[in-house]
C-alpha positions as CSV (number, residue, x, y, z in Angstrom):
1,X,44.9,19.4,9.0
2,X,44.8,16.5,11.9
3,X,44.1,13.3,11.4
4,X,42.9,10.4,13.6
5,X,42.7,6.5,12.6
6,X,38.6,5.5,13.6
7,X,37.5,2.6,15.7
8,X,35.3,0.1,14.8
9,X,32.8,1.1,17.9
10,X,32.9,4.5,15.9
11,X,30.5,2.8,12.8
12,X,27.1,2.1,13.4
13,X,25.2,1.1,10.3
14,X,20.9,1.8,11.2
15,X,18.0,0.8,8.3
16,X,14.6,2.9,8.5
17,X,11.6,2.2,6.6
18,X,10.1,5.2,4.9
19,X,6.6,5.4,3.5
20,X,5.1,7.8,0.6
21,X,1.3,8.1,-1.2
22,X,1.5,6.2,-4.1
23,X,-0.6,7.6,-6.7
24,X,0.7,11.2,-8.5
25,X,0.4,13.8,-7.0
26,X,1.6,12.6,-3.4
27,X,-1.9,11.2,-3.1
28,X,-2.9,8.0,-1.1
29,X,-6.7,7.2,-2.0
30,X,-7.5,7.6,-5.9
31,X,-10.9,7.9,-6.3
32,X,-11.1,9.0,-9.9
33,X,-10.0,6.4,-12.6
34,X,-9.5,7.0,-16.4
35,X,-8.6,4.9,-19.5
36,X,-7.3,5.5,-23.1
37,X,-9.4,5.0,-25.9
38,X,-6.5,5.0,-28.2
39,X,-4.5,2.5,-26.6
40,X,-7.6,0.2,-25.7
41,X,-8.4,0.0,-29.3
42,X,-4.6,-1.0,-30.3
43,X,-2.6,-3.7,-29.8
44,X,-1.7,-3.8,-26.4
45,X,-5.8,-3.3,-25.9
46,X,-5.7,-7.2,-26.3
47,X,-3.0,-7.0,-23.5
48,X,-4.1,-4.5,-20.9
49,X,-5.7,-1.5,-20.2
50,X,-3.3,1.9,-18.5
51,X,-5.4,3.8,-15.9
52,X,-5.1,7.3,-15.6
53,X,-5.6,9.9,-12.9
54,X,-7.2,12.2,-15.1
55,X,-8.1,11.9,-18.7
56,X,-5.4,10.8,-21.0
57,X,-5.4,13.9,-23.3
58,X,-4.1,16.0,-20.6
59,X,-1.1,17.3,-20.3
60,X,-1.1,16.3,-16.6
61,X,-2.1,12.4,-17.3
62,X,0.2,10.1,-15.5
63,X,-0.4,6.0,-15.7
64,X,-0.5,5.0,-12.3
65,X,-1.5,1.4,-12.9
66,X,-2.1,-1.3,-15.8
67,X,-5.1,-3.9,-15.6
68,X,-4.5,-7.6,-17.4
69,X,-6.4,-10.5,-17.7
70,X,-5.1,-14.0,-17.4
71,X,-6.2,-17.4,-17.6
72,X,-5.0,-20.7,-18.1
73,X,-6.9,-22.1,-21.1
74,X,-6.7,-18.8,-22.7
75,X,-10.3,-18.1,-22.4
76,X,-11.7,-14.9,-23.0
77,X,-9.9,-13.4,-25.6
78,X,-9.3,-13.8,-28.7
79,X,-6.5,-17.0,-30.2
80,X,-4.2,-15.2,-32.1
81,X,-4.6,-17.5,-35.0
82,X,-7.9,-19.3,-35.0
83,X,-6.1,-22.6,-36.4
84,X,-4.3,-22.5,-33.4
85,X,-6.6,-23.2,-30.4
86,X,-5.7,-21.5,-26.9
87,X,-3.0,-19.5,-27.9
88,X,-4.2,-15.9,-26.9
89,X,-3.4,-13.0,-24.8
90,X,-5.1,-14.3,-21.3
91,X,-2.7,-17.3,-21.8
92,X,0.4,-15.4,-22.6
93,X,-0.5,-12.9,-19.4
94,X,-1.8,-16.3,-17.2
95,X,1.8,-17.6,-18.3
96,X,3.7,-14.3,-17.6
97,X,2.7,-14.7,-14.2
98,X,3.3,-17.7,-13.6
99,X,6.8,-17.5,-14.0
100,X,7.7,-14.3,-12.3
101,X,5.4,-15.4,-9.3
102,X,5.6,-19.4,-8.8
103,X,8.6,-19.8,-11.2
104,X,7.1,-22.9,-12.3
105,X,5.5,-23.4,-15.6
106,X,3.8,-26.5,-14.1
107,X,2.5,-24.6,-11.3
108,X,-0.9,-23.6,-9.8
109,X,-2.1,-20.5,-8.0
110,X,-3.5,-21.3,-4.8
111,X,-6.0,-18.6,-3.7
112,X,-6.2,-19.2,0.3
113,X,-7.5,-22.7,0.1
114,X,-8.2,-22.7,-3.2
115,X,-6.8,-23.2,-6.6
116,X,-7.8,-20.8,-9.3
117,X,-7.1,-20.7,-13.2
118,X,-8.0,-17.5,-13.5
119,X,-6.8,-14.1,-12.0
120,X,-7.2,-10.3,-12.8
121,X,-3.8,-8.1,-12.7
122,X,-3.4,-5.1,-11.1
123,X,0.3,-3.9,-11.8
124,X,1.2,-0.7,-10.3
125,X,3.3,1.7,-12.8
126,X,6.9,1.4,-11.6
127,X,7.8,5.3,-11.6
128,X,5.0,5.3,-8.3
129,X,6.8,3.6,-5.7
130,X,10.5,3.8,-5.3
131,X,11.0,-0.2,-3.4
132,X,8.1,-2.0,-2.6
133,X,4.4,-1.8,-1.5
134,X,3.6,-1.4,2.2
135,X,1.8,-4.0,3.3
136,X,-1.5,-3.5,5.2
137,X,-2.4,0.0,2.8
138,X,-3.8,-1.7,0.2
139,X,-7.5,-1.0,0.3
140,X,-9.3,-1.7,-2.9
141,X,-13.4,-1.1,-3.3
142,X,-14.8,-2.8,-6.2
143,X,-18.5,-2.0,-7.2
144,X,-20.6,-4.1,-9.7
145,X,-24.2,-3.3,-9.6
146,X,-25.7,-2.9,-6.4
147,X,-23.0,-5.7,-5.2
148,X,-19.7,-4.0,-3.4
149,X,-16.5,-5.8,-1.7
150,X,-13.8,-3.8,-0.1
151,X,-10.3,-5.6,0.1
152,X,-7.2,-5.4,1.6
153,X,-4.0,-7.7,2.2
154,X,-4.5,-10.0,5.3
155,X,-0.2,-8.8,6.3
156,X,-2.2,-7.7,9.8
157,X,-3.3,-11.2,10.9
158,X,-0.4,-13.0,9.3
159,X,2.3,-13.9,11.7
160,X,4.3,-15.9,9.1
161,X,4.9,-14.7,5.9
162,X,4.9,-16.1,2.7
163,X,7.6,-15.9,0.1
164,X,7.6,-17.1,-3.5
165,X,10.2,-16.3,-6.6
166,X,8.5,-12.8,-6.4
167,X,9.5,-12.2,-2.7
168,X,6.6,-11.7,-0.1
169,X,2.9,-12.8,-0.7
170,X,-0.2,-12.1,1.3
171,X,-3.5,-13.0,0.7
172,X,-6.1,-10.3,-0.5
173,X,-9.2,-10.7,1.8
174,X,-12.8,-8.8,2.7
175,X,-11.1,-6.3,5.0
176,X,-9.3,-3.2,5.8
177,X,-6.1,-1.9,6.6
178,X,-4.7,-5.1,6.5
179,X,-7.1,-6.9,8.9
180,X,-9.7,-9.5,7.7
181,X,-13.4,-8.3,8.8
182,X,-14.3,-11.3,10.6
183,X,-12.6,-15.0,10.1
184,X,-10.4,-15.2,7.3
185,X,-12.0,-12.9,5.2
186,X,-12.0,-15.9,1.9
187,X,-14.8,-16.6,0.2
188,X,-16.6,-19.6,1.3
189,X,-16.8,-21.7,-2.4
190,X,-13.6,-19.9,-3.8
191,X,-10.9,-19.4,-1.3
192,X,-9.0,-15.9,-1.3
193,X,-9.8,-12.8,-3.4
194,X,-6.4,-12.9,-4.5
195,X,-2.9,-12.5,-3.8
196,X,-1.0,-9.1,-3.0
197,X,2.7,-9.0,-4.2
198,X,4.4,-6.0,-2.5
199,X,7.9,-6.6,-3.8
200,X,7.1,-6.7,-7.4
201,X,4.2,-4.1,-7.3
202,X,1.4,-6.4,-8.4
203,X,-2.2,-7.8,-7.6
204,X,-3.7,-10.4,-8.6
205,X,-7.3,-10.5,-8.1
206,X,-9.5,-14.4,-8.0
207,X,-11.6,-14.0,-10.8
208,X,-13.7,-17.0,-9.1
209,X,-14.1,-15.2,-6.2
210,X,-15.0,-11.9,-7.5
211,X,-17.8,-13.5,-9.8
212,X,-19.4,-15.0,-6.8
213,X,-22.6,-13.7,-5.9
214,X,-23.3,-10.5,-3.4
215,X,-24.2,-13.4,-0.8
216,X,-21.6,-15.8,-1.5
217,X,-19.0,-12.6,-1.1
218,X,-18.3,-11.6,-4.4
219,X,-19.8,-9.2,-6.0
220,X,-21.3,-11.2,-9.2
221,X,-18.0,-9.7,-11.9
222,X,-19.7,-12.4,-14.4
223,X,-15.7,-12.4,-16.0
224,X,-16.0,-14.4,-19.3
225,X,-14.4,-17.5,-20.0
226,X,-15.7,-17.8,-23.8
227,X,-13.1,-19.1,-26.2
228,X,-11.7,-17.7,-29.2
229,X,-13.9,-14.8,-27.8
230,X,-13.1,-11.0,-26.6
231,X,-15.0,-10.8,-23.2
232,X,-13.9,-7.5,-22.4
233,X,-12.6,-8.5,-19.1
234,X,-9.8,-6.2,-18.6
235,X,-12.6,-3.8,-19.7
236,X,-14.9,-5.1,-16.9
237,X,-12.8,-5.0,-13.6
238,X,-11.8,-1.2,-14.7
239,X,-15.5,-0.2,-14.6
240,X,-15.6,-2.0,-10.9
241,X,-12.5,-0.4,-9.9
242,X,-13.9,2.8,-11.4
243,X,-17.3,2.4,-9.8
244,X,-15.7,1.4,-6.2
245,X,-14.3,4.9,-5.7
246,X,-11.9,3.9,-3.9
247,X,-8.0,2.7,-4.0
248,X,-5.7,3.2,-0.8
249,X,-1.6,2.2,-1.7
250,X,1.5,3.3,-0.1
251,X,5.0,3.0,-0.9
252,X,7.7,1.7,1.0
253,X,11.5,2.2,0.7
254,X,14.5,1.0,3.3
255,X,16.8,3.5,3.9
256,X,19.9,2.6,5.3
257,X,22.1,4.4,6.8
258,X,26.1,4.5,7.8
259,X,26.8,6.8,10.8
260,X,30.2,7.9,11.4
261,X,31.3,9.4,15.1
262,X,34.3,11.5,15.1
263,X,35.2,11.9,18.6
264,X,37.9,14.9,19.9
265,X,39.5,14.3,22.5
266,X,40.4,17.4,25.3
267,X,44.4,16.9,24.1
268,X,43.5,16.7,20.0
269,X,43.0,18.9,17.6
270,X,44.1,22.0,19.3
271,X,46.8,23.3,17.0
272,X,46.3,24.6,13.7
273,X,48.6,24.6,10.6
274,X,47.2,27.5,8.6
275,X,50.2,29.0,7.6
276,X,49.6,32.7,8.3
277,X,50.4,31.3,12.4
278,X,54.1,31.3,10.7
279,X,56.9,33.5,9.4
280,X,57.2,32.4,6.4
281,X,61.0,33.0,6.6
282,X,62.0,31.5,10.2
283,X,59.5,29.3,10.8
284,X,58.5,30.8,14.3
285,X,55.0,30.9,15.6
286,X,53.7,34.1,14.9
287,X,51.3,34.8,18.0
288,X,52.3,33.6,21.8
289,X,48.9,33.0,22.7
290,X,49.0,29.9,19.8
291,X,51.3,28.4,22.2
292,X,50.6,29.2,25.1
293,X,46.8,28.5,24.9
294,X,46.4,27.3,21.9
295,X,42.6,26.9,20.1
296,X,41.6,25.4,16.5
297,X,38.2,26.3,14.6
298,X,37.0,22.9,13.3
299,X,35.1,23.7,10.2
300,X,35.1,20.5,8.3
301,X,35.3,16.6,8.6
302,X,36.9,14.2,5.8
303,X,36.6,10.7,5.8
304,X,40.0,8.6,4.8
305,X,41.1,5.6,3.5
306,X,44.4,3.8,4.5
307,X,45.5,5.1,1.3
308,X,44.6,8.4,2.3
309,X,42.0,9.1,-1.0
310,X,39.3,11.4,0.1
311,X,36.0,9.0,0.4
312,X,33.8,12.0,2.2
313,X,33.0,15.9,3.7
314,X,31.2,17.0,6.0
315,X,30.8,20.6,6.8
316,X,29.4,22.1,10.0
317,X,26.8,24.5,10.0
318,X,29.1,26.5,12.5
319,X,32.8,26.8,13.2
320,X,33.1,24.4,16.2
321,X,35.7,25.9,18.7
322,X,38.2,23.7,20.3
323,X,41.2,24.1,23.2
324,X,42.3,21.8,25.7
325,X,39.6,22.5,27.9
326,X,36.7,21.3,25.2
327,X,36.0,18.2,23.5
328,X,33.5,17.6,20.7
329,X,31.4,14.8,18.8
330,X,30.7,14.8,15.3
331,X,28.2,12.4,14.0
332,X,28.7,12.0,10.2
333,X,25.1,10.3,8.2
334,X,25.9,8.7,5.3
335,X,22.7,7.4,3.2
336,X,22.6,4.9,1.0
């Protein structure tokens, strides 16, 4: 065993960004969209609605996102006790949000140019993406009626991006791929279609917008805004989502890496200290060739510390011949 202190132009840490389909089953673009009759009648019915890949009562069912309905006033659903006006799921969901987006209780969502009170939630299950979201694959066709919008994040014509307590935002917009279709892609009357929240996994989707009418840009969603009164909403931007076919997401996940070079030299690692090269009783070198032109089979690399604990091992696919006449590079990887 040899060993060699490294130099800091030996360490060369590199970060690459690795995408995956989102949606089980290693698939990018779910186009089939099922819910739970159980847990839509329950409690957390009130709350949100789990979509499926396939029907829930098989074995193969997987959530691969949850649907919510928030809104300021805590219209739309029902109060949680009628003498106490307000108080209901679509404000406790409205509030939620509010927090873990604008960490502000006191703040407003601002929809493009627009303010909205009112927003639909699209939170992506956790166990589908391993980081983040990838910006520009979100690509979302909603259907309602004869009326359809296709969305996507505007990360394509952004040049400066937007952070908030949640990390980056973009703006959801009448698009593709990340690209507006023409202009902006807002709504004239109601600003943005919503905002897209890659680092937390979550859309939210302008209510305002989306209720607009096929030739204002929405698609006429007619949310409900009814108090002490359960509109269905959470019911009603499924059966869009459902109807549009179609919903494009990626995942996105930094992988950084630490690569080590071990670098031998034509004068190192020559010399071997197995200890069948030596009589065991004298000590002499067994073989005159080891001396005389001597050669080492490199079969493995450890990694050190100064207090010479074992940190890492590398083994070569191949013994890796060395004399004085050879010299070899060794590139350890070391993900984290």
């Amino acid at each position: 065993m040899s060993f060699k202190r490294l130099d800091s132009e030996d360490f060369l840490v590199s970060a690459d960004s690795i995408t995956a389909a989102l949606f089980s089953g290693n698939i990018a673009t779910q186009t089939v969209f099922f819910t739970s009759s159980v847990q839509e009648a329950g409690a957390s019915g009130d709350y949100y609605l789990s979509v499926y890949q396939t029907a829930s009562s098989e074995p193969t069912a997987e959530v691969q996102f949850d649907l919510a309905f928030g809104e300021k006033n805590g219209s739309g659903s029902l109060y949680f006790n009628s003498s106490v006006p307000g108080k209901s799921p679509s404000r406790t969901v409205y509030g939620q949000y509010r927090t873990l987006v604008l960490g502000n209780e006191n703040a407003e969502f601002i929809f493009g140019n627009a303010t909205g009170s009112a927003f639909y939630v699209i939170s992506l299950e956790r166990s589908r993406y391993k980081e983040k979201l990838l910006p520009g694959s979100f690509n979302l066709t909603l259907t309602f009626g004869s009326a359809t919008v296709r969305l996507t994040d505007n990360s394509g014509d952004t040049s400066t991006i937007t952070y908030t307590d949640s990390g980056r935002v973009f703006q959801i917009v009448s698009g593709s791929n990340g690209r507006a279709y023409t202009g902006t892609g807002y709504t004239v009357a109601s600003g943005s279609f919503g905002l897209f929240l890659p680092d937390i996994g979550t859309v939210l989707l302008n209510a305002k917008a989306l209720d607009l009418s096929a030739a204002n840009g929405g698609i006429g969603l007619s949310t409900g805004f009814n108090a002490n009164t359960d509109d269905n909403n959470n019911r009603k931007i499924f059966n869009a989502i459902k109807a549009g076919q179609s919903f494009t997401l990626n995942s996105e996940e930094t992988l950084t890496s630490d690569y080590v070079y071990i670098r031998g030299r034509n004068q190192e690692f020559n010399y071997s200290e197995n200890p069948s090269f030596v009589s065991g009783s004298t000590g002499e070198v067994l073989y005159g060739d080891f001396i005389n032109n001597p050669q080492s089979y490199v079969t493995t690399v450890g990694l050190y510390n100064d207090n010479n604990d074992l940190l890492a091992v590398a083994k070569l696919s191949r013994p890796l011949q060395k004399d004085f006449t050879k010299e070899f590079l060794v590139r350890v990887k070391l993900d984290f």
